[in-house]
Structures are given as structure tokens and as C-alpha cells.
C-alpha positions in Angstrom: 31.1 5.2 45.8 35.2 4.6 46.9 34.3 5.7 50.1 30.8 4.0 50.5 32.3 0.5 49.0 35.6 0.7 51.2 33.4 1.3 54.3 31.5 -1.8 53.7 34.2 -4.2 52.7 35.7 -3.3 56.5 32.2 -4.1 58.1 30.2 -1.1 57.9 26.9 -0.6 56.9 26.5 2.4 54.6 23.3 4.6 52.9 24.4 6.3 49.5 22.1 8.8 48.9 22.4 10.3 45.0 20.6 13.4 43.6 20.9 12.6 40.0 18.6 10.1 38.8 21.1 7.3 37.8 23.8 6.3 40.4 27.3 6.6 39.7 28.3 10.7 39.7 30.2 11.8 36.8 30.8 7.8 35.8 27.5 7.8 34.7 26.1 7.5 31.2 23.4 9.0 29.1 21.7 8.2 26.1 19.5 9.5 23.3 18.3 7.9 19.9 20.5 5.2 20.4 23.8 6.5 21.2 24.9 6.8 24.5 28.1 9.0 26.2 29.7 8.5 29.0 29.8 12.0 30.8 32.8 12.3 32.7 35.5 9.9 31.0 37.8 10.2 28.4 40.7 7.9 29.2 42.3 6.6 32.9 45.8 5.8 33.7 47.5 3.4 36.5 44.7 0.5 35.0 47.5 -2.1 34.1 47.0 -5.4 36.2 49.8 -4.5 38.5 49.1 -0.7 38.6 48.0 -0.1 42.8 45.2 1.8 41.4 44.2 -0.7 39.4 43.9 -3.2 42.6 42.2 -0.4 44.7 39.3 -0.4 42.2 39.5 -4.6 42.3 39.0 -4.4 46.2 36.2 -2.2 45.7 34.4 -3.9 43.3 32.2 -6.9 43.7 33.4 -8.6 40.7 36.2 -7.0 38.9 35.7 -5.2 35.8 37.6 -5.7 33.3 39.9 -2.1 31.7 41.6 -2.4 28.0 44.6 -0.4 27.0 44.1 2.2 23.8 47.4 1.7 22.6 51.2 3.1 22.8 49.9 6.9 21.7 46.9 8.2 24.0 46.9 11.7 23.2 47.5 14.2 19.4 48.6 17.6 20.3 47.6 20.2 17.3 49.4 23.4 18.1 48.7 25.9 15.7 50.2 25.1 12.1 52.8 22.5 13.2 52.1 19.0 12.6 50.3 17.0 15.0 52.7 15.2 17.9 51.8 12.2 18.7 52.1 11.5 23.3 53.2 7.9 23.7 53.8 5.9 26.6 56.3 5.2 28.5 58.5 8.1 29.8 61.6 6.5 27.3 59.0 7.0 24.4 57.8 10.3 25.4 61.3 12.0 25.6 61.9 10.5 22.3 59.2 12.1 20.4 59.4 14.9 21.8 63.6 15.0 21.2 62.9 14.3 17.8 60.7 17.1 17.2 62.7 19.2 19.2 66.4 18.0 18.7 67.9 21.1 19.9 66.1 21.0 23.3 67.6 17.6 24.7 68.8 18.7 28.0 65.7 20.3 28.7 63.1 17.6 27.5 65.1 15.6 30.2 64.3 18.1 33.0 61.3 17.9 32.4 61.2 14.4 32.5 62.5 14.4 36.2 60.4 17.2 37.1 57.4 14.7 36.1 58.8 12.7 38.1 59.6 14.5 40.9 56.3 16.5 41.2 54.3 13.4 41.1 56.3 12.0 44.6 55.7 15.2 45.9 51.8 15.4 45.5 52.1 11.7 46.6 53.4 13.1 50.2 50.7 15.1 50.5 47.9 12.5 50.0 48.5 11.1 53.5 48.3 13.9 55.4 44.6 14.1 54.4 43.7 11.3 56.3 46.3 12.1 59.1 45.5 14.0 62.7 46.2 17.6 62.1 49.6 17.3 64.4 50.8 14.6 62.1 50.0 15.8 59.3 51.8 19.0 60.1 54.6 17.5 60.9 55.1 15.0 57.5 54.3 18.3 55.2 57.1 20.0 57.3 59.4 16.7 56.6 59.1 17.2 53.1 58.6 21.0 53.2 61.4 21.5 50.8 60.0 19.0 48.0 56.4 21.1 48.6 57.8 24.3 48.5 59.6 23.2 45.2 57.0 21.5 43.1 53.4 22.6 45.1 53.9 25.6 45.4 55.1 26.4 42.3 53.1 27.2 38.8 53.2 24.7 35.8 54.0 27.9 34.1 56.8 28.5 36.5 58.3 25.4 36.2 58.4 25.3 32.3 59.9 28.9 32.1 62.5 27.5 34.4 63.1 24.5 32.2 62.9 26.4 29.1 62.6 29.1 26.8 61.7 27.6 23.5 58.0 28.8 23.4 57.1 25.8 21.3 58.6 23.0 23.6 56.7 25.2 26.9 53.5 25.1 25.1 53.9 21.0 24.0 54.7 20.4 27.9 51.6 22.4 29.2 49.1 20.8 26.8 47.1 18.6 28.7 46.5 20.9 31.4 42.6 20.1 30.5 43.1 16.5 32.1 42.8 18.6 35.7 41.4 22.0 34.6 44.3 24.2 36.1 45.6 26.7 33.3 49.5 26.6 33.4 49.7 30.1 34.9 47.2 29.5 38.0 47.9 25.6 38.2 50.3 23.7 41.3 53.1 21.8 39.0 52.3 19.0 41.5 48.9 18.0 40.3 50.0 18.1 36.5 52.8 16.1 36.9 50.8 14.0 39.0 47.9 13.4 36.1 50.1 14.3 33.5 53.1 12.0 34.1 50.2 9.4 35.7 49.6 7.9 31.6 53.7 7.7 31.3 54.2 4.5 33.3 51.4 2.1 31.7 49.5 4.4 29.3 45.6 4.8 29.1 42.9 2.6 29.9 39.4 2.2 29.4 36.8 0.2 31.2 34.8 -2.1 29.0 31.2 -1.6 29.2 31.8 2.5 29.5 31.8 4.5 32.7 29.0 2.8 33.6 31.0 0.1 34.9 32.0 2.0 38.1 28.7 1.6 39.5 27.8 -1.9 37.9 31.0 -3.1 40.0 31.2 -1.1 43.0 27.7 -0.8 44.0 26.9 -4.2 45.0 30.0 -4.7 47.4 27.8 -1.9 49.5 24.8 -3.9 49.0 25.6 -7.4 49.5 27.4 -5.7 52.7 23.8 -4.3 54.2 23.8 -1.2 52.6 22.0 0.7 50.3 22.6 3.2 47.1 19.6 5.3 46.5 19.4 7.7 43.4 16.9 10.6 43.1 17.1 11.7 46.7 18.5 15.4 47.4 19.9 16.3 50.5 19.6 19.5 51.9 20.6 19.6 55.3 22.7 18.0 58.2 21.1 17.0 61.5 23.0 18.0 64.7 22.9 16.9 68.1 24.5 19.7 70.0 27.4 20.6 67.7 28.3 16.6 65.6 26.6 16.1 62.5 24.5 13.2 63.2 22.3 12.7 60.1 21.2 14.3 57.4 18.1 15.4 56.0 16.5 15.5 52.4 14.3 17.4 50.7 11.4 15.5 51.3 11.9 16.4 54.9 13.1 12.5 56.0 16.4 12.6 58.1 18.5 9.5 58.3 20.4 8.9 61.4 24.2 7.6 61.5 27.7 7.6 62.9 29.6 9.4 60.1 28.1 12.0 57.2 30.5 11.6 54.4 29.9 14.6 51.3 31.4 14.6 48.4 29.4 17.4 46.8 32.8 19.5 46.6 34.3 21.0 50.1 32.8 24.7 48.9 29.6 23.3 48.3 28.9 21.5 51.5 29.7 24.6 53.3 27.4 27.0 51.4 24.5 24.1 51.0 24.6 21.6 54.1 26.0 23.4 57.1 24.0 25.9 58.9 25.1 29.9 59.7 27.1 30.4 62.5 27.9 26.8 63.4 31.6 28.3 64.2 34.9 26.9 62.3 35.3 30.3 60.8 38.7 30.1 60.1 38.6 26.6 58.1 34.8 28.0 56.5 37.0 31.3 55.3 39.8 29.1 54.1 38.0 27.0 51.6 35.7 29.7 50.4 39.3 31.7 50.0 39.9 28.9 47.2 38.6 29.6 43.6 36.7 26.9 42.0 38.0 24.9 38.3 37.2 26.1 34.9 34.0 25.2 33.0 33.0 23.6 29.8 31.0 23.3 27.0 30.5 20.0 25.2 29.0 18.6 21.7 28.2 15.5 22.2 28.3 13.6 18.9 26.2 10.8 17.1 28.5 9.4 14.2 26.6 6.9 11.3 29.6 5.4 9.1 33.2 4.2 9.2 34.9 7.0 11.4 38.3 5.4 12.0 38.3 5.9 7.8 37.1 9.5 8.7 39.8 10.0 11.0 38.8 8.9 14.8 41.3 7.2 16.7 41.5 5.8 20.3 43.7 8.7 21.3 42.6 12.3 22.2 43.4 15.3 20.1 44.2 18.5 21.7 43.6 21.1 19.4 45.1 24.9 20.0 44.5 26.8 16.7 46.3 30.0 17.6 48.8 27.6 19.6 47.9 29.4 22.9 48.4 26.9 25.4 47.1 29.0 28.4 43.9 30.2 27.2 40.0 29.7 27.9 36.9 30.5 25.8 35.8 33.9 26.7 33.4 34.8 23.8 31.0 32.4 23.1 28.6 31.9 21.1 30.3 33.2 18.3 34.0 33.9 18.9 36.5 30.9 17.9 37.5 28.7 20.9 41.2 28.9 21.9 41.4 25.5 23.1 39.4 22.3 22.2 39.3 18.5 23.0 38.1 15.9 20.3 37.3 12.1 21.9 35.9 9.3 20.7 34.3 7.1 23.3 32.8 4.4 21.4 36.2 3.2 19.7 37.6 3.0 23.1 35.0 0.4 24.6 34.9 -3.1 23.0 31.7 -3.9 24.0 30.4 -0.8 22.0 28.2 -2.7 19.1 28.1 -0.1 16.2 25.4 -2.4 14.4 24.5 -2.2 11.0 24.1 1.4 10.8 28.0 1.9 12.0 26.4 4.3 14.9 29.2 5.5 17.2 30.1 8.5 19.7 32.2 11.3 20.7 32.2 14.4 22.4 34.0 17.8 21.5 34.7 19.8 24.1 35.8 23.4 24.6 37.1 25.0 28.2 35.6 27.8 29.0 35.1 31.2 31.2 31.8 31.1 33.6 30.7 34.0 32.6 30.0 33.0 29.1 26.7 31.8 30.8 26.2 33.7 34.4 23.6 35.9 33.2 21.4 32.7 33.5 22.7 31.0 36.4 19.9 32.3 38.5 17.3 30.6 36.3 16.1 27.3 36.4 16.3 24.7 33.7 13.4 25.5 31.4 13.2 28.6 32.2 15.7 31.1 31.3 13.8 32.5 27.8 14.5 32.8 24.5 18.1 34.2 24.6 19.5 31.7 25.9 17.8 29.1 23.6 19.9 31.5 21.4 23.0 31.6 22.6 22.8 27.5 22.5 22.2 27.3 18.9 24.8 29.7 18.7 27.3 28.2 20.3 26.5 24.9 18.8 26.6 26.4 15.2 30.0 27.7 16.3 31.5 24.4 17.3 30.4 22.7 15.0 31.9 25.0 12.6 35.5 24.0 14.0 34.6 20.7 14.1 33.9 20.7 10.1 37.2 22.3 10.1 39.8 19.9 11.8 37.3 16.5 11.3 35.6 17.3 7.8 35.3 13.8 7.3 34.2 13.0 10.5 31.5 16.0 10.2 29.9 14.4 7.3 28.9 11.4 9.4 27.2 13.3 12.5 23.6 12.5 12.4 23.0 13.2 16.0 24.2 16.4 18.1 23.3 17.8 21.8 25.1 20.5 23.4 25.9 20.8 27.1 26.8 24.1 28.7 28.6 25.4 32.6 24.5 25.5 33.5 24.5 21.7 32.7 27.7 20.9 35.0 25.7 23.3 38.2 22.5 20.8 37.6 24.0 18.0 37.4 26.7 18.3 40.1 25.7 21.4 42.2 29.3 22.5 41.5 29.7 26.4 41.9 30.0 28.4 38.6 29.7 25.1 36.7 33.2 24.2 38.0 34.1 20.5 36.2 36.4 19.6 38.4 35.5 21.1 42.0 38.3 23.3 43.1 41.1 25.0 41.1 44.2 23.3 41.7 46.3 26.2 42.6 49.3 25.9 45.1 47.0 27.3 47.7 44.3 24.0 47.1 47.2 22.1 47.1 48.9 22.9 50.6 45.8 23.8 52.2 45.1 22.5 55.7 41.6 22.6 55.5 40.6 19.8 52.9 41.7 17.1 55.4 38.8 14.5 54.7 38.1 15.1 58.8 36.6 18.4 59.0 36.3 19.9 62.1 32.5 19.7 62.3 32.2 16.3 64.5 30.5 13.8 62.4 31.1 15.2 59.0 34.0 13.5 56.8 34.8 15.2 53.1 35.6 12.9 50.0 36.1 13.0 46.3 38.3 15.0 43.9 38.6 18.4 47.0 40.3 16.0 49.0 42.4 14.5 46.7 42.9 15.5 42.8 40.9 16.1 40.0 39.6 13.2 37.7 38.6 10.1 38.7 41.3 8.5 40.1 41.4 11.7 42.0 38.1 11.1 43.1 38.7 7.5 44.2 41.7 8.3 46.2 39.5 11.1 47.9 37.0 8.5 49.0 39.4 5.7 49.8 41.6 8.3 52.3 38.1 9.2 53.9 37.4 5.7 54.7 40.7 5.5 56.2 40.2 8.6 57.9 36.9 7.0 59.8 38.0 3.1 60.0 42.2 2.9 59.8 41.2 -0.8 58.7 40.9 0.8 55.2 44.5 1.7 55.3 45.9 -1.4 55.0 44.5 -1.9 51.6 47.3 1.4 50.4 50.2 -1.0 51.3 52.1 -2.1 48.2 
């Protein structure tokens, strides 16, 4: 949609073809019995009025819609039996709470503060060279080859060991490693101090109407431009006029004609889906398919009747590590206990959410995971994959709930409603490779590689979203928005400031 919308705010006229039957991606919502989710949000930073971000998505959007803060705290870390800690914005506030939990650790709470801040300017220097000529880009990564080789190509993991040996503090400082899937150990320090330290500045946001806004807003700048956003329609293969993408065909066999192919299916997944064997580019074809894709999930997805602020929601997330391993995925599901869980509360964070009389509100519990929890079944299409696995989802379910009781019994007591989503959901929904949430892992490799420039070497075809950028959705914005740069430089005037 960032890509489609900044293309037709420069005087292009754009198709937006959509697989999934409501437009959107993983902004959209979903709703059953009268509650409804929103899939693939749980808070967003840089929203404040004067946040850059925050304008991008204004210049994108036919009317502007309209983002609330949740509040000083955005995030509850429960590491195992210590008290909860509370992550407050700004940086001042952070290194406060976390001085006064740990007071002997001040020198190194304050590294880490700078290494925040010093990772995120690094990724930063990156970005351009996406949309950048390979020669220029080249030659601004080897410019700043000493801030890259320093906070890219690094480990979260490393840099906390670095920074300190209190096992506590390192596990506090890798928490949210969730908000971009990359497990301290695997992950580039860039991207989490890019996302992490990216709620710091002006805290978390939400849109008001829900996720949903995304494509309330941004779709009609393509349309009143002469374009068109289509939903329902698969495509399956690119058309080629000697060797430049040209078009693109669907599965109904219809091909649509045009100057540029933009995908932002995931860089892996246009490779193994869209382009045909032996089209050449080996060496960029082996490069991407060298990078490993993200972590998966499972999610509850709850239906609350009642008062739940009185039963313990907030407006912030809670991070919940019972054994207080920070670097850990679930590996035995159904029945196992899940290392690592995430409890949100959608609902409380959008103002236009009317509980009614019945107090109905939402939120979402969800657990990161290993693929092959569910790979057995991966061959199988929805609907089809027998008995065991209808199993293994009640299972699992029974399971999570079962935690859920345990850190939210008074939240539990109110759940009237509950669905379960699995990895399998994430491949049908997205087409993303072993039900990968966020696209690629964000190892240093992902990070410095050459070949996710959003001009692949295939003439014609462009790549956008969260591959080209970062995970998340402001990830997944800047992705598009350096795309449409990459095909009409006009765009790049709207990065200024």
C-alpha cells in the first residue's frame, strides 16, 4: 500500500492486486461473534505529530488518520519470579527504571542507552542504500563501514555480553526481541535498537479505528489517482518480454501489462513463486535463499465479557518469560509450557472500540514458536490435514489457555470467546515460508546483504515491504516508500526533514 499510494501521489497510475480477501496485508482485521482483532498490530512508535514517520503515513493517506498515544509505560516485562518492570518512555525514563531496579549496574544501563542510540543511526545508513544504484550504494556502506561492522554485524547477544554480565540486566535488555522476531543470539543489534529504541523518543501509538485504518486512509489516494486495489486475486506468475518483467499473471490466467512489477510477498517468496527456472541472477537467487526466514507463532485470540481493566488489562504489553529465558522459542507444543509469551489487549488501545452493554472486548496471547511444531502438516491444505491435527489444536489451545489462567486468572474468567491461530495460518494468509511472521530473519547477514536492494536485477521487477527494509510495520512502510523512490526519485523528496 506505501508503495502503491506514494506511486500515485507522484502521478502514477497503479493496480494493487491482493490475495487475501480484505485489502490491507497484515493491517487488516477479522471478526467473529462480535469481536473483531486486528491481526498484525500491537502497538507503533514514531506516531507523534512531529515524528517523520508519522508525516510519511499523512502524505500517504487521503485524509489523515488520526493515532492516540497509550500512555508513559508501553510495555510489562515478567521475568521469572521477579516483579514485573514497567518500560516507560523516553530514554531519561527508561534508564531510570531500569537504574532503580538495578542500582549497581549504572554505568552499564548507560551503554546501553548509547548503544540504542547508536545502532539505530547505523541501521538508518543502511536504509538508503536500498534505493541507491549498486555503485553508490557500495560506496555509502563503505563510508560508514566502521559503524556497520560495529552494530550490524554484531549479535544483540553480543552486544549485551559486552555491556554486561549481570544475567538479569542482559535478559531485561533483550526482552522485546519479539517486536522484530530475531532471538538475541541470531539477531543484528541494528534492527533491535532500531525497533526497540524506536518507542523511546515519543512512546507507542495506536490508530483509532484499529489496523483497519491503514487501508481506510491509504487506499483511496491510489484510487482517486486512477488506480485500483483489487482483493481476492492471486498471482502466480510474471510475464516477460525477452528477459524485463513486464506484467504479471494471475491464477485465473488474466495478465496485466505495466512498466514496473512491485512484490512484496517477501524477497524468498517471489523467487521460489513468481520467477521462472533458469531466468539467470544466480548469484543474487543463491544469496537470498542463503538467508533463513523469521520465527513463527501461535496465537489465542481472545473474546473478553466484563470489566477487564478491573481484571488486570492495561494499554501496555506484558512480556511474560516464566523460566526467565530470554532467548528461547516454543519447541514442544501442544503440551509442553511456552518459554516465552506475549499478552495484548487491542480493544483498550482503540477509542473508537464500543464495548456495549455486554463490556465485550479483545486481546490476543501469543506464543513464538519453532516451525516444526507444525511441518508435518505443511503439505496439507486447509481442511484437510485429518484428525491429528484437529488434535494438536485443541491441545495447544488447552495448553495456553492454561497459562493464561495462570498469569490473567481474572482476566480468564471473562473469556467467552477463543480461536486459535497456528504457523499454518501465517503460510495461508501470507504465503510466507515456514509460517515466517516477519519475512526474513534479521541476522547480520539480512542486514548487510546486497541483494534486498528494492531494484532487483530482473528488469521490471522492484521488491518492497519488511525484506527491504525492517520488520513491523513501519518496517514495512519504509520498504515500500524506498521502492517508490527507487522507480520515481520524485518520492524522495518526501524523506527530507
Amino acid at each position: 500500500m506505501a508503495a502503491a499510494s506514494a506511486l500515485s501521489r507522484v502521478g502514477h497510475k497503479v493496480l494493487l492486486l491482493e490475495q487475501h480477501q480484505t485489502l490491507g496485508g497484515l493491517t487488516h482485521s477479522f471478526s467473529r461473534e462480535g469481536f473483531s482483532w486486528d491481526v498484525g498490530i500491537h502497538y507503533l512508535s514514531e506516531m507523534a505529530p512531529e515524528d517523520r514517520v508519522r508525516r510519511l503515513i499523512d502524505w500517504l493517506s487521503d485524509t489523515p488518520i488520526e493515532f492516540v498515544p497509550l500512555g508513559s509505560v508501553y510495555d510489562y516485562l515478567h521475568i521469572g519470579s521477579a516483579e514485573p518492570l514497567s518500560l516507560s518512555r523516553p530514554f531519561e525514563a527508561q534508564e531510570r527504571d531500569l537504574k532503580d531496579r538495578f542500582p549497581d549496574d549504572a554505568e552499564a544501563i548507560e551503554a546501553w542507552t548509547q548503544a540504542l542510540r547508536d545502532g539505530q543511526d547505523a541501521m538508518l545508513k543502511v536504509f538508503p542504500t536500498r534505493a541507491m544504484p549498486e555503485i553508490a550504494g557500495d560506496m555509502l556502506d563503505w563510508w560508514n563501514r566502521h559503524a556497520i561492522e560495529k552494530w550490524c554485524a554484531r549479535t544483540t547477544r553480543e552486544v549485551i555480553d559486552d555491556i554486561t554480565d549481570n544475567p538479569a540486566l542482559a535478559a531485561v535488555l533483550a526482552a522485546q526481541w519479539g517486536d522484530h522476531g530475531g532471538r538475541p543470539s541470531k539477531a543484528s543489534f541494528a534492527i533491535h535498537a532500531l525497533i526497540a529504541g524506536a518507542y523511546l523518543p515519543s512512546g507507542s501509538w495506536y490508530p483509532v479505528g484499529g489496523s483497519a485504518a491503514f487501508a481506510d486512509h491509504i487506499i483511496p489516494t491510489i484510487t482517486k489517482n486512477g488506480g485500483e486495489a483489487r482483493a481476492g486475486v492471486r498471482v502466480t506468475g510474471l510475464v516477460f518480454e525477452g528477459d524485463t518483467v513486464v506484467g504479471v499473471r494471475t491464477d485465473d490466467g488474466t495478465e496485466f501489462h505495466t512498466k514496473a512489477v512491485v512484490s512484496d510477498i517477501g524477497a524468498r517468496e517471489t523467487i521460489d513463486t513468481l520467477l521462472p527456472e533458469n531466468c539467470g541472477h544466480d548469484d543474487w537467487i543463491e544469496e537470498i535463499r542463503a538467508l533463513p526466514p523469521s520465527i513463527a507463532h501461535f496465537t489465542l485470540f481472545l473474546g473478553f465479557e466484563g470489566d477487564v481493566e478491573a481484571a488486570g488489562a492495561t494499554k501496555a504489553n506484558h512480556w511474560i518469560y516464566p523460566e526467565g529465558k530470554v532467548d528461547a522459542v516454543w519447541t514442544d507444543a501442544p503440551d509442553g509450557p511456552p518459554p516465552c509469551m506475549v499478552a495484548s489487549f487491542g480493544s483498550l488501545k482503540n477509542p473508537a472500540h464500543d464495548p456495549g452493554e455486554r463490556q465485550k472486548h479483545m486481546g490476543q496471547f501469543l506464543v513464538w514458536a519453532d516451525w516444526k511444531t507444525v511441518e508435518k502438516w505443511a503439505d496439507l491444505p486447509a481442511g484437510a490435514r485429518g484428525d491429528d491435527y484437529a488434535e494438536f489444536k485443541r491441545r495447544t489451545e488447552k495448553t495456553l489457555m492454561a497459562e493464561y489462567e495462570k498469569h490473567f486468572p481474572d482476566l480468564a474468567k471473562l473469556v467467552v470467546y477463543r480461536e486459535l491461530s497456528t504457523p499454518l495460518s501465517t503460510v495461508s494468509f501470507t504465503g510466507h515460508r515456514k509460517g515466517a511472521f516477519y519475512g526474513l530473519d534479521v541476522t547480520p547477514e539480512r542486514v548487510v546483504s546486497d541483494a534486498l536492494r528494492a531494484r532487483t536485477p530482473v528488469p521490471g521487477l522492484f521488491l518492497a515491504g519488511q525484506d527491504v527494509a525492517s520488520p513491523g510495520i513501519p518496517g514495512a512502510l519504509w520498504g515500500g516508500l524506498l521502492c517508490a523512490g527507487t522507480i520515481d526519485p520524485k518520492v524522495m523528496r518526501q524523506f527530507r526533514g
